[in-house]
C-alpha positions as CSV (number, residue, x, y, z in Angstrom):
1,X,0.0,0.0,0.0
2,X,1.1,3.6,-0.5
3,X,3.5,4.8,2.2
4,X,3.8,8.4,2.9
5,X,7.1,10.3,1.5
6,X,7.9,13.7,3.0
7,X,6.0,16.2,0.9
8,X,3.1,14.2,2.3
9,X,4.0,14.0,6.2
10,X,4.2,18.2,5.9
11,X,1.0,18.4,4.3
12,X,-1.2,16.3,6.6
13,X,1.3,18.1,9.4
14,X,0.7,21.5,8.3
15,X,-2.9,20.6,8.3
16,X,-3.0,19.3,11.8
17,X,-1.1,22.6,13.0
18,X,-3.7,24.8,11.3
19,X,-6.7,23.0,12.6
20,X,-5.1,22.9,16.4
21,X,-4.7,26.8,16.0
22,X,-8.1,27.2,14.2
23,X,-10.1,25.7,17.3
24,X,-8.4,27.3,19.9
25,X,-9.0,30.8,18.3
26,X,-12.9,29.7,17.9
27,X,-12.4,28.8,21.3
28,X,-11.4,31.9,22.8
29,X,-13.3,33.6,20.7
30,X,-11.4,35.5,18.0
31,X,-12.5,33.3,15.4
32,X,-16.4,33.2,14.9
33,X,-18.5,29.8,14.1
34,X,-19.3,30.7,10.5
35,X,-15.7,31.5,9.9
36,X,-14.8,28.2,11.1
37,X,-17.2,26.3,9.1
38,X,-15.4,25.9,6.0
39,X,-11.7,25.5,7.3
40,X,-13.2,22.7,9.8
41,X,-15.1,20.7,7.2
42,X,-12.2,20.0,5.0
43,X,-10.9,18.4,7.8
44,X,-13.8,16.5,7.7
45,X,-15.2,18.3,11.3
46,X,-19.2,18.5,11.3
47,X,-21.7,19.9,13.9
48,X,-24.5,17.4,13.9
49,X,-27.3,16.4,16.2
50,X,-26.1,15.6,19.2
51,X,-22.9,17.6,18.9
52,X,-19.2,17.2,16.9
53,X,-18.7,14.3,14.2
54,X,-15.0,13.6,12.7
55,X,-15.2,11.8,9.8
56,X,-11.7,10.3,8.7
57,X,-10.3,10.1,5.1
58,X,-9.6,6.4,4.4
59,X,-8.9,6.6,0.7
60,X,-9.6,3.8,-1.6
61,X,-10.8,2.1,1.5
62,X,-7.2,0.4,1.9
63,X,-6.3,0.4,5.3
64,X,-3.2,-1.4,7.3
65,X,-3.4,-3.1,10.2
66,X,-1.2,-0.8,12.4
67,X,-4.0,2.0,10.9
68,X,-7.2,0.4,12.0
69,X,-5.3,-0.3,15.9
70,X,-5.3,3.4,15.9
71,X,-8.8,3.5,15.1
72,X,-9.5,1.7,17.7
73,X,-7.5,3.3,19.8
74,X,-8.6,6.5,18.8
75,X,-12.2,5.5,19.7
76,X,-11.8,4.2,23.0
77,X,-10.2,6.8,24.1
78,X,-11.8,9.7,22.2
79,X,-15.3,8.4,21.2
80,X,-17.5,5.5,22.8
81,X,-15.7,2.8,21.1
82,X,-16.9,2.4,18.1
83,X,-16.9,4.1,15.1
84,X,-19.0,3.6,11.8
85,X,-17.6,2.8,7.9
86,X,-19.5,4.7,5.5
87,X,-20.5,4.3,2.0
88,X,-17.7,6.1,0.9
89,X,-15.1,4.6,2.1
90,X,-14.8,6.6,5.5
91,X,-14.3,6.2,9.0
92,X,-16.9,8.7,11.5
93,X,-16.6,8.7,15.0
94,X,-20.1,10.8,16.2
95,X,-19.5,11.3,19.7
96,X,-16.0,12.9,20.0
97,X,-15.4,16.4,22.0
98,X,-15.0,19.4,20.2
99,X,-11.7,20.4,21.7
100,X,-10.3,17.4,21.0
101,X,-10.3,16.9,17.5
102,X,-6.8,18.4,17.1
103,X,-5.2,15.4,19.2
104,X,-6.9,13.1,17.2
105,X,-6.1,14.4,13.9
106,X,-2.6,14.3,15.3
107,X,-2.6,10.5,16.3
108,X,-3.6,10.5,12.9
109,X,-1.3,12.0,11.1
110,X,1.1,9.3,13.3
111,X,-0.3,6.6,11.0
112,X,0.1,8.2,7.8
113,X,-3.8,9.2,8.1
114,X,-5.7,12.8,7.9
115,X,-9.4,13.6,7.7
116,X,-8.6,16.4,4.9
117,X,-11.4,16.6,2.0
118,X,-13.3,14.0,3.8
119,X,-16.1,17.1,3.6
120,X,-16.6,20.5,1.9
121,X,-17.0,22.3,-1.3
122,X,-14.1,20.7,-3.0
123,X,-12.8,16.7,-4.5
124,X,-13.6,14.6,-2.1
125,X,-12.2,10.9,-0.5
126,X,-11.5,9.2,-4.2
127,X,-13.0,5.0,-3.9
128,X,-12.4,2.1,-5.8
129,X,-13.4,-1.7,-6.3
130,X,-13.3,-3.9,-3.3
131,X,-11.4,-6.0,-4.8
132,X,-8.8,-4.1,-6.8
133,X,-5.5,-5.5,-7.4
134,X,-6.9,-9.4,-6.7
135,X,-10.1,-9.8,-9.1
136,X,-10.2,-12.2,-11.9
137,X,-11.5,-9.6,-14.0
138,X,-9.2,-7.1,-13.7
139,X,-7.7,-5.3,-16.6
140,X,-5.6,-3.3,-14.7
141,X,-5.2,-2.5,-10.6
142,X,-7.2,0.9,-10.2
143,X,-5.2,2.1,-7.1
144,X,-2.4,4.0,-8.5
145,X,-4.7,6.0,-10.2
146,X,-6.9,6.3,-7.2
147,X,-3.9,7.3,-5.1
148,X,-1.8,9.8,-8.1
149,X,-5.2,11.4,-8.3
150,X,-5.7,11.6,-4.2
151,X,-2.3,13.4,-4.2
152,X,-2.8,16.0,-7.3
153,X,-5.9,17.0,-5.7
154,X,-5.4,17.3,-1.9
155,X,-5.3,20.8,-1.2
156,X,-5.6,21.4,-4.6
157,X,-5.8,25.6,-4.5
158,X,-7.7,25.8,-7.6
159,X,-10.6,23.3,-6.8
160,X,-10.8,24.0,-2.9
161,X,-14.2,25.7,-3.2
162,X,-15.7,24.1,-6.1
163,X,-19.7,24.7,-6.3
164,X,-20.4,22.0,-4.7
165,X,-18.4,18.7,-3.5
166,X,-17.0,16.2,-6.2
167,X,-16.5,12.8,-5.8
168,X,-14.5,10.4,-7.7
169,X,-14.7,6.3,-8.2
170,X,-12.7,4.9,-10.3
171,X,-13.2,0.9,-11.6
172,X,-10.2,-1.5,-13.3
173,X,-12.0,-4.7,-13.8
174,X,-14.8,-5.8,-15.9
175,X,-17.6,-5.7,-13.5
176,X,-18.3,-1.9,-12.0
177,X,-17.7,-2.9,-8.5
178,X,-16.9,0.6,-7.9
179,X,-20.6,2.3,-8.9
180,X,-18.7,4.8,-10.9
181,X,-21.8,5.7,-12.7
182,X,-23.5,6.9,-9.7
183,X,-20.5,9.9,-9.3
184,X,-19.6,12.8,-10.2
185,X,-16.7,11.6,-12.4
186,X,-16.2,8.1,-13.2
187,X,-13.5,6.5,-14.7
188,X,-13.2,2.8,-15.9
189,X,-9.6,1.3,-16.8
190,X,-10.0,0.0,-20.9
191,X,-7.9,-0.7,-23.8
192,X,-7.2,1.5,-26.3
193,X,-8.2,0.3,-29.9
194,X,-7.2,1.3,-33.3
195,X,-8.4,4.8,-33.7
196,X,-9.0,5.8,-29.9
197,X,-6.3,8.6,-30.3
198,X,-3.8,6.9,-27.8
199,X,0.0,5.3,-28.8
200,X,-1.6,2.5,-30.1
201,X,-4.4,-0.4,-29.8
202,X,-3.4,-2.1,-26.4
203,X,-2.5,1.0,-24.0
204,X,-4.7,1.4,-21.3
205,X,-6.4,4.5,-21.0
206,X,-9.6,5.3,-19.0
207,X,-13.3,6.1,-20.7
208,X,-14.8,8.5,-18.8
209,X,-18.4,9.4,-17.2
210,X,-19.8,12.2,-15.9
211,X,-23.1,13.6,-14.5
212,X,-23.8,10.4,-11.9
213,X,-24.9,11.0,-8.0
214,X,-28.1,10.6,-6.0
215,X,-29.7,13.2,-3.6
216,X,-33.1,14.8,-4.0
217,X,-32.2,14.5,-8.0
218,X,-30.5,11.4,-9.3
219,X,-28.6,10.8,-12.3
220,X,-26.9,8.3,-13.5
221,X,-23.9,9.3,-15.2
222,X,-23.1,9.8,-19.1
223,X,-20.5,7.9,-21.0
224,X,-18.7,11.8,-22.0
225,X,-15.0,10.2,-23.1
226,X,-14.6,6.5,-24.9
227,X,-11.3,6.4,-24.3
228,X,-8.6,9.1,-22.5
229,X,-5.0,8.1,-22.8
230,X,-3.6,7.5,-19.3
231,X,-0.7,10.8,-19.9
232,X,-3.8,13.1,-19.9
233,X,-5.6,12.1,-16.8
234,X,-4.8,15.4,-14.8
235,X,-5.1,17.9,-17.4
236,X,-8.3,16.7,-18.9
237,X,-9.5,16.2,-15.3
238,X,-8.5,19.7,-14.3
239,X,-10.3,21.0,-17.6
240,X,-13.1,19.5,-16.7
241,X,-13.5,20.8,-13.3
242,X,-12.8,24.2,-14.7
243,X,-15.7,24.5,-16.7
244,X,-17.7,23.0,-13.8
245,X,-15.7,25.7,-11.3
246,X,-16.8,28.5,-13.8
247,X,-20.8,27.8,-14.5
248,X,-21.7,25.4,-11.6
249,X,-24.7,27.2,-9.7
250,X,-23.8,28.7,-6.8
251,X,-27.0,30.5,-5.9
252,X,-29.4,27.4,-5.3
253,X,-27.2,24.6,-2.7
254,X,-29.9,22.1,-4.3
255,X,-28.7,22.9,-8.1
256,X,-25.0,22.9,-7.5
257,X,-23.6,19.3,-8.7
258,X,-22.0,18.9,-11.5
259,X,-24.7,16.8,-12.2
260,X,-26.9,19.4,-13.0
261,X,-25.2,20.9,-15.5
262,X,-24.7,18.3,-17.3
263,X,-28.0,17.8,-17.2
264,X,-28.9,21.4,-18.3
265,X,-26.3,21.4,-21.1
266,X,-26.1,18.0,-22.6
267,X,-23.0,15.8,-22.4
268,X,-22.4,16.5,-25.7
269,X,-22.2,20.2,-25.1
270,X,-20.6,19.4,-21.9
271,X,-17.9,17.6,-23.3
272,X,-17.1,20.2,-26.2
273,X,-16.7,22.8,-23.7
274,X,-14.5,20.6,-21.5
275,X,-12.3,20.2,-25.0
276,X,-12.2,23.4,-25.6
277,X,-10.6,24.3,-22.1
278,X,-8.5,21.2,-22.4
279,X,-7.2,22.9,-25.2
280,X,-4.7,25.0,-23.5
281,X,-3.5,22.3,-21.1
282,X,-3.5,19.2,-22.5
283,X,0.6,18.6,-22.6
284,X,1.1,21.0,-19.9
285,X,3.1,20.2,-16.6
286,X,0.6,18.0,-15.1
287,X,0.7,15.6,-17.9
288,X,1.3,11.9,-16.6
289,X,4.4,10.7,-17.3
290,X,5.3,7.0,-17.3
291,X,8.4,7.5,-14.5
292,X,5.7,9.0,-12.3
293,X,2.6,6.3,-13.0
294,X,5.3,4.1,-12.0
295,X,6.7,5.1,-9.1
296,X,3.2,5.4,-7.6
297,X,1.9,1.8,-9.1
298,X,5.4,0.5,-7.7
299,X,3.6,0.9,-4.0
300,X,1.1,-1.8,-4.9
301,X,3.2,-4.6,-5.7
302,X,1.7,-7.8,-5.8
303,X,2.6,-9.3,-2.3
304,X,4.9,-12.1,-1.6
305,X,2.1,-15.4,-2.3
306,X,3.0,-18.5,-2.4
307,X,3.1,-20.8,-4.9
308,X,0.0,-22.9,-4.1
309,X,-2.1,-25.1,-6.3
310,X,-6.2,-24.6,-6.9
311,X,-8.7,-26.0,-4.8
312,X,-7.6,-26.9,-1.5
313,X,-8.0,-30.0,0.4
314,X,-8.6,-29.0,3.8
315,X,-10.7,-26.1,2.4
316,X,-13.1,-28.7,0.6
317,X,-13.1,-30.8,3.3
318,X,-13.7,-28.0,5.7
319,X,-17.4,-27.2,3.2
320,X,-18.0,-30.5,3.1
321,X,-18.2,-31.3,7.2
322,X,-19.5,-28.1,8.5
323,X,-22.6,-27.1,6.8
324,X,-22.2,-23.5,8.8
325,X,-19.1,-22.9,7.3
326,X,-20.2,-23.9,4.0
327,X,-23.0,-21.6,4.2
328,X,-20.7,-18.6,5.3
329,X,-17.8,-19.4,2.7
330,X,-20.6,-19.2,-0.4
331,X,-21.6,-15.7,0.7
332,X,-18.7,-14.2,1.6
333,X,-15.2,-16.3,-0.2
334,X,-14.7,-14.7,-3.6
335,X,-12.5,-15.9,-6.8
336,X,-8.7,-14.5,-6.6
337,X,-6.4,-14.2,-9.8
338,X,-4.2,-16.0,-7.7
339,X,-3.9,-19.3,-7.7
340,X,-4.7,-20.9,-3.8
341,X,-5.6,-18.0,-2.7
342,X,-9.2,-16.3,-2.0
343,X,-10.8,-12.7,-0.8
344,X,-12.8,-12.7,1.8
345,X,-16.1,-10.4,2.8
346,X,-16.4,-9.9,6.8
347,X,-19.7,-9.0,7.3
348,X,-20.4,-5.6,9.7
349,X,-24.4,-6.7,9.3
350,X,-24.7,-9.4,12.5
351,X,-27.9,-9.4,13.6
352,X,-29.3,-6.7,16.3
353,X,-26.3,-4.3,14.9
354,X,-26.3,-1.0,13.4
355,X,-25.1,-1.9,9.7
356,X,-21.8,-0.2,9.4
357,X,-21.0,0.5,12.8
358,X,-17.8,-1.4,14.4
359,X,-16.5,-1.6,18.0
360,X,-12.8,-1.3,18.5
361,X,-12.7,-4.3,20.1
362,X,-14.1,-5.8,16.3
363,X,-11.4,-3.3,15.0
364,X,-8.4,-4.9,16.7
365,X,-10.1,-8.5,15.7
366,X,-9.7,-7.4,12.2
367,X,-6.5,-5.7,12.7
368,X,-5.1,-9.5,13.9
369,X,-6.8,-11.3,11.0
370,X,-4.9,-8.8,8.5
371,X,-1.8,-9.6,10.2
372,X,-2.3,-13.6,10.3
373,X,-3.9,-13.9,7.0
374,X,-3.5,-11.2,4.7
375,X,-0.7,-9.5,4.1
376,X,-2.0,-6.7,7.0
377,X,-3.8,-5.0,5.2
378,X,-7.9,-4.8,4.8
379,X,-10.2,-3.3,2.4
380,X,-13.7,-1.1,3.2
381,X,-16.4,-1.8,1.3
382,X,-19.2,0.6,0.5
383,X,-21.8,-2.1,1.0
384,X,-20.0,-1.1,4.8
385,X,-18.3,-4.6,5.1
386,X,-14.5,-5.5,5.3
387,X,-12.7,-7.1,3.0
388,X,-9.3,-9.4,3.5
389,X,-7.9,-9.8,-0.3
390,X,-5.5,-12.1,0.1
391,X,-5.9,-15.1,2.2
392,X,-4.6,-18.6,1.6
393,X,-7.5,-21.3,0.9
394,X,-6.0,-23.5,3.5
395,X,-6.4,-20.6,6.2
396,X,-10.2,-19.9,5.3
397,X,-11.6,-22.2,8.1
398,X,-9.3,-20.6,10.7
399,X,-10.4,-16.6,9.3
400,X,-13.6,-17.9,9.6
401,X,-13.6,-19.2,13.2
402,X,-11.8,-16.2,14.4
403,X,-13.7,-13.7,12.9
404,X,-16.9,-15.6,14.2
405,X,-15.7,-15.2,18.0
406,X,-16.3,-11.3,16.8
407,X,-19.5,-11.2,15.7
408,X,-18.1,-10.5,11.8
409,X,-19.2,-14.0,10.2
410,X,-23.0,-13.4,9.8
411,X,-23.2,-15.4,6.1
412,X,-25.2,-12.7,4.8
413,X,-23.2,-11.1,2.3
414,X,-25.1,-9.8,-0.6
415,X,-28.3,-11.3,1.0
416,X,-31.3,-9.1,2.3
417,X,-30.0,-8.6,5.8
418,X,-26.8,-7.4,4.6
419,X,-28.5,-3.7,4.1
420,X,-26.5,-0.7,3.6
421,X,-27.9,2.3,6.2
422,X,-27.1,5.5,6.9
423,X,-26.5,6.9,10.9
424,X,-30.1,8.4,10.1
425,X,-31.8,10.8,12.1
426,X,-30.4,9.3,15.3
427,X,-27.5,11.5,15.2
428,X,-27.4,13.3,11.9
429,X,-28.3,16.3,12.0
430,X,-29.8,16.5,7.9
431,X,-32.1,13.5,8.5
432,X,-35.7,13.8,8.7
433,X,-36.4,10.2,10.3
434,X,-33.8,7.3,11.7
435,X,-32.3,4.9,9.6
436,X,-31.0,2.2,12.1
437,X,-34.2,1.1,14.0
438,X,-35.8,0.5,10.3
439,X,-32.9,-2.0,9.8
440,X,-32.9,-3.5,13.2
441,X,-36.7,-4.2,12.5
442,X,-36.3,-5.1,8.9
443,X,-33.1,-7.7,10.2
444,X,-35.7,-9.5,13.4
445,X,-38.2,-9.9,10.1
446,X,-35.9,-11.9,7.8
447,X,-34.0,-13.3,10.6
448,X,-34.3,-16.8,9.1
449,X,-30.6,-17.7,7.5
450,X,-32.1,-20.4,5.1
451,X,-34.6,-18.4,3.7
452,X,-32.5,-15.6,3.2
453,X,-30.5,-18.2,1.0
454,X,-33.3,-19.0,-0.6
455,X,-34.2,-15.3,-1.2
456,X,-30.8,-15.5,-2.7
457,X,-29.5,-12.3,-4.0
458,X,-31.7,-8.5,-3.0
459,X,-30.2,-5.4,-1.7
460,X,-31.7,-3.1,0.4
461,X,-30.5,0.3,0.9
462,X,-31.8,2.9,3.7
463,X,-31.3,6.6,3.7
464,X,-32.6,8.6,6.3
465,X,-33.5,11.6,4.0
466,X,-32.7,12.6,0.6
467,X,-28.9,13.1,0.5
468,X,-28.9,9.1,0.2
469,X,-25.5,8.4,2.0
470,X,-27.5,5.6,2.4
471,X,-27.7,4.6,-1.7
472,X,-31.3,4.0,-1.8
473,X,-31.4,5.3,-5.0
474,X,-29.5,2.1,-6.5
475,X,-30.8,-0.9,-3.8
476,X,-33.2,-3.4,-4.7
477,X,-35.3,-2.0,-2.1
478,X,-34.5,1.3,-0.8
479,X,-36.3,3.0,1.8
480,X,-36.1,7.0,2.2
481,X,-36.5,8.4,5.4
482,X,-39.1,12.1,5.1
483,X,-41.2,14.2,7.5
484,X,-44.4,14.7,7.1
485,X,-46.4,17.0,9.6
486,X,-43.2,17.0,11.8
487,X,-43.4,13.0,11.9
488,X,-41.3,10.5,10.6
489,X,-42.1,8.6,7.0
490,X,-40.5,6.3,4.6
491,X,-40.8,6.5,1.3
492,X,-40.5,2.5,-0.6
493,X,-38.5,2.3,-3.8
494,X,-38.3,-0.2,-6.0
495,X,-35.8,-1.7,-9.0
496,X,-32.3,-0.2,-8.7
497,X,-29.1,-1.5,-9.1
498,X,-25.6,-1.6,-9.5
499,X,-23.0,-2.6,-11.6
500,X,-22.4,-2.7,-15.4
501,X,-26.4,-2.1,-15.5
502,X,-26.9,0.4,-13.5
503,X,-30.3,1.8,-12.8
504,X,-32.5,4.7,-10.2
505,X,-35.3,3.0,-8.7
506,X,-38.5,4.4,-8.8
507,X,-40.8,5.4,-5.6
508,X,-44.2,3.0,-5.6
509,X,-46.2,6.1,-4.0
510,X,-47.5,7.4,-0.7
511,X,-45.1,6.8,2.3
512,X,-45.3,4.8,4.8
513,X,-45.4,4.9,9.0
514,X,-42.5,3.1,10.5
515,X,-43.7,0.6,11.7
516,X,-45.2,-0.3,8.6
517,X,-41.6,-0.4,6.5
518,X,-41.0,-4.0,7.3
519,X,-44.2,-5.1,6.5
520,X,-44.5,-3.6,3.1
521,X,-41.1,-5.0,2.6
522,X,-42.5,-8.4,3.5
523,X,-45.1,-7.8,0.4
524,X,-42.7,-7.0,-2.2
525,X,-40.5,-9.9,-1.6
526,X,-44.2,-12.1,-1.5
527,X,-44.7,-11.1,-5.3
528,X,-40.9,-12.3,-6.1
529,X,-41.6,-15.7,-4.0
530,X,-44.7,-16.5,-6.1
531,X,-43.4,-15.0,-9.6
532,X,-40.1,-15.6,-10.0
533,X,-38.9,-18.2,-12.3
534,X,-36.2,-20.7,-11.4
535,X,-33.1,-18.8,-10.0
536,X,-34.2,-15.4,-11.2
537,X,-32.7,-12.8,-8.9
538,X,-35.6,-10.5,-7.4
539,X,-34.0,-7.4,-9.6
540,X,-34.7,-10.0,-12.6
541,X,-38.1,-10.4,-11.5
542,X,-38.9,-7.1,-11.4
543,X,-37.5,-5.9,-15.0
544,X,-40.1,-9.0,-15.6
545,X,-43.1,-7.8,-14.0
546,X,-42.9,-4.0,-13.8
547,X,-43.4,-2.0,-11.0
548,X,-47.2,-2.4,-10.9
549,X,-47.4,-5.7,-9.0
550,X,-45.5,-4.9,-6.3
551,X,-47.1,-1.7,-5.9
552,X,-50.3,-3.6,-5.6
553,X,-49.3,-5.8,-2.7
554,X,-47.6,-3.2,-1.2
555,X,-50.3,-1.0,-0.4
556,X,-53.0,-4.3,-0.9
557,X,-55.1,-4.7,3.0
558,X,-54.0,-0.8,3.7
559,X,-56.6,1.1,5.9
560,X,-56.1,4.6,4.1
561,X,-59.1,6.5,3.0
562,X,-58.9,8.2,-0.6
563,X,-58.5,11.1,0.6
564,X,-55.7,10.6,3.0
565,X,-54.0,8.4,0.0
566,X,-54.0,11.4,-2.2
567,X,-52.9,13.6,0.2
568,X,-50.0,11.1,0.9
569,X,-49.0,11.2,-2.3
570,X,-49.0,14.9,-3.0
571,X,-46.6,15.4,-0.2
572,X,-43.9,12.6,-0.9
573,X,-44.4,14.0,-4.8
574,X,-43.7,17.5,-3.4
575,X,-40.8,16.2,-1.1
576,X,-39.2,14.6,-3.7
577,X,-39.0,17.6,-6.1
């Protein structure tokens, strides 16, 4: 994994220095709140609910062992020992004091970590596939790119107050793990054919999409670029954020993504305009050279595996005689590109937990399995899970009793239970209802592990209002926490996905009371128990049927006058607008 060099010790330094100073002048009172606002929240320091969050930069989602002690650390003795992995790659702890944040950004900075750009009006905490570096389907290891463009744009002076924020996913391998087409910019790792304006068919290069997020208005983003030679990563980057920097809104908050404009322009227009500023950059100094892509790509080595054959005995043998372990290894062991070895999915969804959330005694358990098993080093997933990418087949039995003992070997990866959920309205201070007791509710429902094998692949995704850190917009199932009449709602919605295929659900209609979420979500997987055909997936089942049946059962036995329906429906249309 990248290591830092000295440039980047005096950055996250400097930083650390400046926030330390910043606080204790807000303190004593020569600096006022709103003048603090914007320096504090690109260090990733909010003022929610219940007082200060600090959410922590873990780009890529690669972390080190020795990195997630000091988490744990950190949240013992800063927080209430625990802290909570978000959908984008990042680490919040929601309950630490206000006056301590310097000393924790400095024990930070210790570990080669910071919390810079982790919030703000400016490029934020940059992601990538789970599983970069070890998939079957690779093309090429996304990483370096992840991590050349995390260093050009940290503190980047030009882009530090951008309209809005502007995040970044980039994908290497056939599959978008990475849901590149849900961001602001996304970049996919391809090969350049004859034609395609690089050195020649065979280089890799990136295409390039623009336009994707959720919120109150989702997108999904526009193929802009077929193929961008690697050398002019930065400078067509940089043009592109120029023309966003110079006609993004800034007069409506709810208008300022990039998204937007692309929206209102066109990507056609969009891109000619990006072109035309490109124009006077393209082979300036920030052009890519090959001595710098490999100096960075030269910190994610392959690491030292063994030479081991396929399919291991004592693995198969393990599947075979413990039908638990079976069950757990075909959710959660995936394929690796080398031979022997496997990736593995710990699952932060047990039952009776807040999805995402993880103490630090779980975070030292991890931190051990990464040192036994895996090279030390461990991946976050934004389906909020963990990921070891490199352990040996014969070891998977032994990661799999371990991590048991910690409550982080619930087989329900990928499976209905393993939901993605936002804090909520619990302790964010932009939600209008709680996300977590939805899930804990949702989790006692579909408790049952066999029929959630049977269920087989469905994802559900809970935000607690419309900002959709919890990805509604792109689950199976996503729920969307509202207010109505100063009470909390939920809004059902129904067909998105992920991947390659990726697709905005649509809301059924009228929301729903609370208590009423798991039941409706009961209905909607009743219509894919009786309809589906064979193995169809439920998202298969749906592109089948349409959206019509399920919003039939859903509301089917509901004791709602006309009147009260209509109304309903009015609102959640106004909300959602």
């Amino acid at each position: 994994m990248y290591r830092y060099d000295n440039i980047d010790r005096r950055i996250v330094d400097a930083r650390v220095a400046q926030h330390r100073g910043q606080i204790a002048r807000n303190l004593a009172g020569t600096l006022a709140d709103e003048e603090l606002r914007p320096v504090r929240l690109q260090n990733g320091l909010y003022i929610e609910r219940h007082g200060p969050m600090l959410r922590i930069a873990i780009p890529y989602g690669l972390l080190s062992s020795t990195q997630l002690r000091k988490l744990a650390d950190i949240s013992r003795r800063y927080d209430r020992g625990y802290g909570h992995f978000t959908t984008r790659l990042n680490m919040q702890l929601n309950w630490p004091k206000f006056e301590e944040t310097p000393a924790i950004l400095d024990e930070l900075a210790s570990v080669e970590m910071h919390a810079i750009q982790s919030s703000g009006a400016c490029i934020r905490n940059i992601t990538a596939d789970k599983f970069a570096g070890v998939a079957p389907d690779e093309l090429a290891d996304p990483r370096p790119y992840c991590e050349i463009l995390r260093q050009w744009s940290t503190l980047h002076p030009e882009f530090a107050f951008l309209p809005r924020k502007f995040k970044i996913a980039v994908n290497g391998a056939a599959e978008d793990r990475a849901m590149i087409r849900m961001y602001d910019l996304g970049l996919q790792l391809t090969r350049a054919g004859s034609g395609d304006g690089g050195d020649g068919a065979g280089e890799i290069g990136l295409r390039v999409f623009v336009g994707g997020g959720m919120g109150r208005t989702p997108f999904v983003g526009q193929l802009m670029r077929d193929f961008l030679p690697r050398r002019h990563l930065l400078t067509y980057l940089e043009a592109l954020l120029r023309v966003y920097n110079r006609y993004g809104r800034r007069d409506n908050l709810y208008k300022a993504r990039i998204k937007i404009l692309v929206n209102a322009l066109g990507v056609e227009e969009f891109a000619r305009q990006v072109e035309e500023e490109w124009a006077f950059s393209r082979d300036g100094p920030a052009t890519l050279t090959d001595r710098e892509f490999d100096r960075v790509a030269a910190y994610f080595a392959p690491p030292p595996y063994q030479s081991l054959p396929a399919g291991d005995p004592a693995f198969a043998s393990a599947v075979a005689q413990d039908k638990t372990f079976a069950a757990w290894a075909e959710r959660s062991v995936h394929a690796h590109r080398v031979s022997g070895y496997a990736a593995v999915t710990l699952s932060l969804k047990a039952p009776g937990k807040a999805p995402g959330d993880v103490t630090a005694g779980q975070m030292e358990a991890l931190a051990e399995l990464a040192e036994r098993y895996s090279f030390g080093e461990l991946r976050l997933t934004h389906e909020q899970n963990v990921v070891l990418a490199d352990v040996r087949q014969g070891d998977l039995f032994a990661v799999w009793q371990k991590a048991r003992a910690h409550g982080l070997a619930t087989a329900n990866v990928g499976l209905l239970s393993d939901m993605i959920c936002c804090p909520g309205g619990d302790l964010c201070g932009l939600a209008y209802a709680r996300s977590v007791p939805v899930a804990l509710a949702v989790q006692e429902r579909f408790g049952d592990p066999d029929d959630l094998r049977d269920l087989g692949e469905i994802s559900l995704n809970i935000s607690g209002c419309v900002n959709s850190c919890g990805h509604h917009h792109v689950g199976n199932i996503g729920v969307i926490g509202i207010d109505k009449n100063d009470e909390e709602w939920y809004q059902i919605v129904v067909g998105g996905r992920q991947g390659n295929a990726t697709a905005i659900g649509k809301v059924i209609g009228p929301s729903f009371a609370a208590e009423e979420v798991p039941e409706v979500i009961d209905a909607l997987i009743a219509v894919y128990r009786e309809r589906r055909n064979g193995g169809e997936r439920f998202i298969d089942t749906f592109e089948r049927l349409g959206i019509e049946a399920f919003r039939e059962r859903a509301y089917a036995g509901r004791e709602r006058g006309k009147t009260a329906s209509e109304q309903g429906a009015a609102h959640d249309q106004d909300h959602q607008e």
